[in-house]
C-alpha positions as a Markdown table, in Angstrom:
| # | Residue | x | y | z |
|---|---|---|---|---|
| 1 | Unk | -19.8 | 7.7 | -60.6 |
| 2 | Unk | -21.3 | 4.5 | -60.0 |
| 3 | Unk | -19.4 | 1.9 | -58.3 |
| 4 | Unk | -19.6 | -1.5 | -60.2 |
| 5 | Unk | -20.4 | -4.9 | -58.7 |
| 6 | Unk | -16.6 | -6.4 | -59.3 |
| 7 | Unk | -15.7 | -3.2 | -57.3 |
| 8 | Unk | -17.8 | -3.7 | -54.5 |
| 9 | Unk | -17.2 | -7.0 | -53.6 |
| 10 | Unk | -13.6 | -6.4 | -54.1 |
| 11 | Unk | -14.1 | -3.7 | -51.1 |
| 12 | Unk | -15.4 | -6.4 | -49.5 |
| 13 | Unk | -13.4 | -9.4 | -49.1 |
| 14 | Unk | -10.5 | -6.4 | -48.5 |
| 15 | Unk | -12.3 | -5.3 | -45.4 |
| 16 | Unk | -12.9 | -8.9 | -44.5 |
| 17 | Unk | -9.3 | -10.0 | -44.9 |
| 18 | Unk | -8.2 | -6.4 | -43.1 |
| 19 | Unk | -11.0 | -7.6 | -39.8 |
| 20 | Unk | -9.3 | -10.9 | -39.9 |
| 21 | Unk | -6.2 | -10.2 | -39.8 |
| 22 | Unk | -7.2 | -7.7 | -36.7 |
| 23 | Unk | -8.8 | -10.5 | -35.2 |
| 24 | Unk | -6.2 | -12.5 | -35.0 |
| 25 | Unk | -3.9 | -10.2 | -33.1 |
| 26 | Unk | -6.1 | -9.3 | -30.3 |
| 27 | Unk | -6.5 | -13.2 | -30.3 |
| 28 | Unk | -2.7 | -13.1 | -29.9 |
| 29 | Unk | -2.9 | -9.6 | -27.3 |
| 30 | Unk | -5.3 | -10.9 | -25.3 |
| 31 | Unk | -3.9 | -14.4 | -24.9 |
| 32 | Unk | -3.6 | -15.1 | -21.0 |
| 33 | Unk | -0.3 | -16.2 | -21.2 |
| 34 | Unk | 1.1 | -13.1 | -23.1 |
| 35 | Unk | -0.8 | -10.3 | -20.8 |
| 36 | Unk | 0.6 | -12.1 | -17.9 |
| 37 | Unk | 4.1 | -11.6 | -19.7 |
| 38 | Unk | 3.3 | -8.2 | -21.0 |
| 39 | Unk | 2.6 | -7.5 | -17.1 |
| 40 | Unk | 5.7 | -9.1 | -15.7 |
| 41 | Unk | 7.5 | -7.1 | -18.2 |
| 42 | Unk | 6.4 | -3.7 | -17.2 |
| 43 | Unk | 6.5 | -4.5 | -12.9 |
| 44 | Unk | 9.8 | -5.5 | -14.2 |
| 45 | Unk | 11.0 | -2.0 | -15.9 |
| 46 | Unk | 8.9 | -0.3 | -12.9 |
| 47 | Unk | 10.5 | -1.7 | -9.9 |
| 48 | Unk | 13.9 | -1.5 | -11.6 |
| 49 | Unk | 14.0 | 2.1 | -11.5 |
| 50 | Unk | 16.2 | 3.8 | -8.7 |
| 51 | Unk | 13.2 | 6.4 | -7.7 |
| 52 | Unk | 10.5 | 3.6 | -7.0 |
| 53 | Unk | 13.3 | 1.3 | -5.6 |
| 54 | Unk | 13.9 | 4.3 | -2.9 |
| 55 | Unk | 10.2 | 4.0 | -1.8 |
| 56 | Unk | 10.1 | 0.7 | -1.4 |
| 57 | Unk | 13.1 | 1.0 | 0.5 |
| 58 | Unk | 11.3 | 3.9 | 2.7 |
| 59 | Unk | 8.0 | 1.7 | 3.3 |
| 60 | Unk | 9.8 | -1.6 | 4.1 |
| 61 | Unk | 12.2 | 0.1 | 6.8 |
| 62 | Unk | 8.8 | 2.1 | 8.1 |
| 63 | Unk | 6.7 | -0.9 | 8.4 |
| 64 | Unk | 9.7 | -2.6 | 10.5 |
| 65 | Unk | 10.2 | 0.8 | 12.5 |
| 66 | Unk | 6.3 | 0.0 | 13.7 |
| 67 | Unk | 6.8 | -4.0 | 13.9 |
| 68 | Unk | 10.1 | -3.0 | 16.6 |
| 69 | Unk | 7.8 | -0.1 | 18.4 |
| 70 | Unk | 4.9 | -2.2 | 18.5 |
| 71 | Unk | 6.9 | -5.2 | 19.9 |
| 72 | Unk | 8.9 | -3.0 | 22.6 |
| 73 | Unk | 6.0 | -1.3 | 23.7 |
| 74 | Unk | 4.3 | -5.2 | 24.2 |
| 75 | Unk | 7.5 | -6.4 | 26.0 |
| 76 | Unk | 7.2 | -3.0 | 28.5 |
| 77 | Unk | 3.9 | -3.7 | 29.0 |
| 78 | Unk | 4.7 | -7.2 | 29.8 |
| 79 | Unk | 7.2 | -6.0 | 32.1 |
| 80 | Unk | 4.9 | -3.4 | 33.9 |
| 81 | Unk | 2.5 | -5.9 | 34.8 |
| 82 | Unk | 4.8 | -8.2 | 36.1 |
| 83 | Unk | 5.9 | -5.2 | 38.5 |
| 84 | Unk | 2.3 | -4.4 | 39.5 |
| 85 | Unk | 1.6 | -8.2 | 40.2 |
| 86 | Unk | 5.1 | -8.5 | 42.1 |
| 87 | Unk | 4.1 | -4.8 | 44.2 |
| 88 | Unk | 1.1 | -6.7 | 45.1 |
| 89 | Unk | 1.9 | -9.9 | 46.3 |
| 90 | Unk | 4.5 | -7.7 | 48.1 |
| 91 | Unk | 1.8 | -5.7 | 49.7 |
| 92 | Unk | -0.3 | -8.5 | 50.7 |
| 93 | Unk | 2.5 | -10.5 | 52.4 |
């Protein structure tokens, strides 16, 4: 059956009308302001979770278990040298 001319161009402007209207909201998706919302939403929702909250929790206290080892071992080395420079003005005396 043979599609008439009336019928066709109604098909038409409906598919434009339809792509417009898709148009328009990825215009409004992709907006910078509502993806940086959309993203602040979700780190939101993650970071509020108990589970991920417990691994931050186990990174932060690592990375200061490393900061306090790394700054004793610096203040015994400190300390060492000062010995090794006091043993020899000792032994040159």
């Amino acid at each position: 059956m043979a599609r008439t001319i009336d019928s066709i161009q109604s098909d038409i402007e409906r598919t434009r009308e339809q792509l417009a209207r898709t148009l328009d909201e990825l215009s409004v998706r992709a907006a910078p302001k509502n993806l940086a919302d959309e993203a602040k939403s979700q780190a939101s929702h993650v970071l509020s979770q108990p589970k991920v909250q417990m691994i931050i929790g186990g990174v932060v206290a690592g990375v200061g278990l490393v900061v306090a080892l790394t700054v004793a071992g610096r203040r015994n080395e400190k300390k060492q040298i000062k010995e090794i420079q006091r043993l020899l003005a000792s032994a040159r005396s």
